[in-house]
N, C-alpha and C positions, 0 to 999 in steps of 0.2 A: 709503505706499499700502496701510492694511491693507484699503482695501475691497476694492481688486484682488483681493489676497490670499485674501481670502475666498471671490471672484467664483471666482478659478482654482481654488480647492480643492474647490468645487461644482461647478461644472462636469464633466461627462464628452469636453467638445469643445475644441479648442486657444483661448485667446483674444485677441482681439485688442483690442488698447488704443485710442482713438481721441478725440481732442477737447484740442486745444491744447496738444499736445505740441511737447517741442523734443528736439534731441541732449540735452540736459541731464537729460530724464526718463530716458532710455535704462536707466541703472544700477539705477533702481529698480525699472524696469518690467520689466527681467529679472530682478530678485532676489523681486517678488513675483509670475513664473512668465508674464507673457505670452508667446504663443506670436511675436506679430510684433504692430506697430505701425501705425496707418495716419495719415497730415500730410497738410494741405492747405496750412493755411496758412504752416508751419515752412517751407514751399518759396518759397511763391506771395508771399509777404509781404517776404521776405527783399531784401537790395540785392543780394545774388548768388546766384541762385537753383540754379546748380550746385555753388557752393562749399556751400553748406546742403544738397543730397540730398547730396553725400560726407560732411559732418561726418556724417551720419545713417547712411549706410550705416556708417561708420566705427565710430561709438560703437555701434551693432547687432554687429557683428563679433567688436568686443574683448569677450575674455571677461570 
């Protein structure tokens, strides 16, 4: 995610990552500095759509 990267080294405002994210992007997206993540579909799409916001809250968590 070097764009990210770039996005958050520019930026003076926290940011936020958004568009077809899963738990899976989580690692990256905090190693290239987003501030928090926003899913619609990672939820809404899912067969279990509470098990999927935990895996998400989960992998946000872990450092």
């Amino acid at each position: 995610m070097p764009g990210l990267k770039r996005i958050v080294s520019a930026c003076t405002v926290p940011v936020v990552a958004i568009g077809g994210l899963t738990a899976a992007d989580i690692p990256d997206l905090r190693a290239a500095g987003a501030a928090r993540l926003a899913v619609v579909s990672a939820v809404t799409r899912a067969p279990d759509p509470e098990a999927a916001t935990r895996a998400l809250h989960d992998a946000w968590r872990r450092p």
